[in-house]
Residue frames relative to the residue before (quaternion, step in Angstrom):
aa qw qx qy qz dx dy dz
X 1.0000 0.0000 0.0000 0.0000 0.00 0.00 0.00
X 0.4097 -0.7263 0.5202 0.1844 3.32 -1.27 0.63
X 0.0238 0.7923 -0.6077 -0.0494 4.30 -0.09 0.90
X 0.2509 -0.6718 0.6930 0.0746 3.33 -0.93 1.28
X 0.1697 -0.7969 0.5762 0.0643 3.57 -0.94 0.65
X 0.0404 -0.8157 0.5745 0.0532 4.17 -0.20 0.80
X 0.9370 0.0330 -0.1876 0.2927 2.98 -1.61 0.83
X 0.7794 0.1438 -0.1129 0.5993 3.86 0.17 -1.23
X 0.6889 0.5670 -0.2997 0.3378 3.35 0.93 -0.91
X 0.5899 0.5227 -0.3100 0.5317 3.28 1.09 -0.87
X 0.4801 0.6492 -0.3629 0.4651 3.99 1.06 -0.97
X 0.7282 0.4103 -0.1472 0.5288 3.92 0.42 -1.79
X 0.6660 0.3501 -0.2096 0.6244 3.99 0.08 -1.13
X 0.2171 -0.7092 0.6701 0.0309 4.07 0.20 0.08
X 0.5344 0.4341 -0.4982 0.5271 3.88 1.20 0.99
X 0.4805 -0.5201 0.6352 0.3085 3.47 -1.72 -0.14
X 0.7203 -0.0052 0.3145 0.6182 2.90 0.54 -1.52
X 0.1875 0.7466 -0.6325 0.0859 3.56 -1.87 0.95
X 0.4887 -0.6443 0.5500 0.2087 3.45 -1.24 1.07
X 0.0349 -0.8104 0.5838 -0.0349 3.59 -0.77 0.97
X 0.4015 -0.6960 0.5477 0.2331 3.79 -0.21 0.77
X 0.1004 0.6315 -0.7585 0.1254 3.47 -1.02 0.77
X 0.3889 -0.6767 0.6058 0.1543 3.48 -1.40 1.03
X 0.8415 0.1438 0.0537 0.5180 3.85 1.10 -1.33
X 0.6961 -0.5190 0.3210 0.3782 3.57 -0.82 0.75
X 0.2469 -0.8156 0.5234 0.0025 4.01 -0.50 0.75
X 0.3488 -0.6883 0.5769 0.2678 3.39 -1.02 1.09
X 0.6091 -0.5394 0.3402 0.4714 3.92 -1.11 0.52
X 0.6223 0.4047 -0.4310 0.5130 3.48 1.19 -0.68
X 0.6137 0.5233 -0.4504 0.3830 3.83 0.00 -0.15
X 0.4132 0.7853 -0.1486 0.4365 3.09 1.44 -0.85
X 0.7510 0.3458 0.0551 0.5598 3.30 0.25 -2.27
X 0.5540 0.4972 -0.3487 0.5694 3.47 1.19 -0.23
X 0.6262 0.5005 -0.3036 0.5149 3.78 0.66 -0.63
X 0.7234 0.5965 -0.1945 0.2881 3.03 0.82 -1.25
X 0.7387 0.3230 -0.1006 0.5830 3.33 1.12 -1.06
X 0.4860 0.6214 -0.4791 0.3848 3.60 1.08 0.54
X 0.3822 0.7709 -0.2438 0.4473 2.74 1.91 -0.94
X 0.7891 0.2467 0.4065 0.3888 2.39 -0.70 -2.15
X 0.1169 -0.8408 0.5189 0.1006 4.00 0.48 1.05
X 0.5997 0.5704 -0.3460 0.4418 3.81 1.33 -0.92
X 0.7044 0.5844 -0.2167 0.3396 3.39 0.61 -1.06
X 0.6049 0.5061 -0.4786 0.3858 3.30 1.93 0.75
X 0.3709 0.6069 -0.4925 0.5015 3.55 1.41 0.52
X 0.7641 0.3608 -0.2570 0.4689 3.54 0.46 -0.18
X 0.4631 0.6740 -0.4414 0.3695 3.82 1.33 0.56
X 0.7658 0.4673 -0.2363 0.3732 3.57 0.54 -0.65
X 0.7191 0.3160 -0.2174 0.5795 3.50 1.84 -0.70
X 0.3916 0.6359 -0.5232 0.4105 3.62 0.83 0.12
X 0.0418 -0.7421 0.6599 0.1102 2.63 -2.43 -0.14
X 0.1862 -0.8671 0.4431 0.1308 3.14 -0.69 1.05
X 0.3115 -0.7598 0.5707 0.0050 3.13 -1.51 0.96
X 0.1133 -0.7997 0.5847 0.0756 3.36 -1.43 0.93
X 0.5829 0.3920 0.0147 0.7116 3.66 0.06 0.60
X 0.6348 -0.4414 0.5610 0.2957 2.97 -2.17 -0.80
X 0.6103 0.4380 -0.3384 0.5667 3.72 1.53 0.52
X 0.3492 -0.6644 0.5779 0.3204 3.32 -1.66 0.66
X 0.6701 -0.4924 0.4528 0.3217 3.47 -1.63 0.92
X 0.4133 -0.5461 0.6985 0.2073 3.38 -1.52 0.30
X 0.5267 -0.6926 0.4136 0.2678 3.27 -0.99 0.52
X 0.6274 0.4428 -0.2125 0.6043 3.48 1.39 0.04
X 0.3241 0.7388 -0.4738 0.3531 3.75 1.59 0.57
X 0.5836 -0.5953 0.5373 -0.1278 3.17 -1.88 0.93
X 0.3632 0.7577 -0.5360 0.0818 3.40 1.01 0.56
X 0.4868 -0.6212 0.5542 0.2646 3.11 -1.67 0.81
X 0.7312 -0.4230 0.3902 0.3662 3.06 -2.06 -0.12
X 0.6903 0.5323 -0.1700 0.4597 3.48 1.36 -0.66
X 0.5283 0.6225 -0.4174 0.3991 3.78 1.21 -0.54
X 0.3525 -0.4370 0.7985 0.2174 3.49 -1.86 0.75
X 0.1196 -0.6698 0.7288 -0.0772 3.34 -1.65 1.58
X 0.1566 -0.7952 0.5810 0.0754 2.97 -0.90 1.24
X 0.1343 -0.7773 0.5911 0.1686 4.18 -0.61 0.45
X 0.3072 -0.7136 0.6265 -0.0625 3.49 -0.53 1.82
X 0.1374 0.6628 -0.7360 0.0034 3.94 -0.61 0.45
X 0.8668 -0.3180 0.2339 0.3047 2.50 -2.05 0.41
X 0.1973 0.7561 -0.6161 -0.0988 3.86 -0.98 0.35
X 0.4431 -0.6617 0.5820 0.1646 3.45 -1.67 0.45
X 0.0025 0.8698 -0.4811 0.1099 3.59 -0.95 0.24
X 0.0594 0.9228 -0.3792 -0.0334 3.41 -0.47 0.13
């Protein structure tokens, strides 16, 4: 699978973007479990985030395949 990482996230994981073997389809928590083995910082950023597949954000009870582009959406501000 392919996890794009924006703004803070990309900051913590010090990646844009990385290719991560998976063999079988992952729950988002399994996922977020993957995620922060990685990447140990990137569990401060697990409870406010959002993930995205596509041009839609995940449900928390999503299904990501071995094939999906993941995108990791933290929190932003604006004005």
């Amino acid at each position: 699978m392919t996890v794009l990482y924006f703004a803070h996230a990309r900051r913590i994981s010090t990646v844009a973007q990385e290719e991560i073997t998976v063999t079988a389809p992952l729950s988002s928590a399994e996922f977020w479990d993957l995620i922060i083995r990685r990447h140990a910082g990137m569990a401060a950023l697990r409870t406010s985030s959002r993930l995205a597949r596509g041009n839609e954000f995940l449900p928390a009870d999503a299904v990501i395949a071995p094939s999906d582009e993941i995108v990791i959406i933290p929190p932003v501000s604006g004005g």
